[in-house]
C-alpha positions as CSV (number, residue, x, y, z in Angstrom):
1,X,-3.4,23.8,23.1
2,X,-6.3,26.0,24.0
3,X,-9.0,24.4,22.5
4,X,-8.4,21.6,24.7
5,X,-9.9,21.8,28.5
6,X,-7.3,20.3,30.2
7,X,-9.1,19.7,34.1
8,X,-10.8,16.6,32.9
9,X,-7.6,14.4,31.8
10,X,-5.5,16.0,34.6
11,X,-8.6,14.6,37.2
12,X,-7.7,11.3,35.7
13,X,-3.6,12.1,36.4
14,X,-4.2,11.6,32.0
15,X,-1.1,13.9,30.2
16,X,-2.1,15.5,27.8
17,X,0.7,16.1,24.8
18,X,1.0,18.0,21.4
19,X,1.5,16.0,18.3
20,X,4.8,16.8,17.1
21,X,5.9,15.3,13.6
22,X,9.5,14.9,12.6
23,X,11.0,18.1,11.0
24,X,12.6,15.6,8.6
25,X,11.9,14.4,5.1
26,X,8.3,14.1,3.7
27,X,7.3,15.4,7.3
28,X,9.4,18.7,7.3
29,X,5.9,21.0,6.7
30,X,4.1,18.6,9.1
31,X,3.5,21.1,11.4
32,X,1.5,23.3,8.8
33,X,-1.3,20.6,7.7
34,X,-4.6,21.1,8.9
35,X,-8.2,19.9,7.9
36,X,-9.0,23.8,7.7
37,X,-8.1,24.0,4.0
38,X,-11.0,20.9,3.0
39,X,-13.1,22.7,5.4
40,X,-13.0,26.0,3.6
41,X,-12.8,24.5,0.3
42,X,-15.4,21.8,0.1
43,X,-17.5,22.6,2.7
44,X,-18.3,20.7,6.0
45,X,-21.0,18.7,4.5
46,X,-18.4,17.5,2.0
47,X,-15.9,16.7,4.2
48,X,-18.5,15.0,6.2
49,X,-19.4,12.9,3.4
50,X,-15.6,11.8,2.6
51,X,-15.2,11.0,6.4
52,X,-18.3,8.8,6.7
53,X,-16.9,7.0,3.0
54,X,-13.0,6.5,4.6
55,X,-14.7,4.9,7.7
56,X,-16.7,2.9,5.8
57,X,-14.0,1.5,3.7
58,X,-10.7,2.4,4.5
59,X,-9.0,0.1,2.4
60,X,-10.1,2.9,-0.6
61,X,-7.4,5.2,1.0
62,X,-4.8,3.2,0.2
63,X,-6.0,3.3,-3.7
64,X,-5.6,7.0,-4.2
């Protein structure tokens, strides 16, 4: 994890772990998602946008 400084959680005895999904199932490419894709695609305005609209009302998420 080295975009992650890890002195300030270790100061605070905090661990700091990876996320690790199941290798199972509907999880089994986990490991390969990434915001990256809607960043290069839409734009980081766009994805801003979306962001601030799921925040606002994340009950639309479960609609799509």
């Amino acid at each position: 994890m080295t975009y992650l400084a890890p002195a300030p959680f270790e100061a605070q005895d905090v661990a700091v772990l990876p996320f690790r999904p199941p290798a199972t199932r509907i999880w089994s490419t986990g490991r390969r998602v990434s915001a990256l894709w809607a960043l290069g695609a839409l734009g980081p305005q766009a994805v801003a946008a979306r962001c601030r609209a799921l925040a606002a009302a994340p009950e639309a998420m479960l609609e799509a």
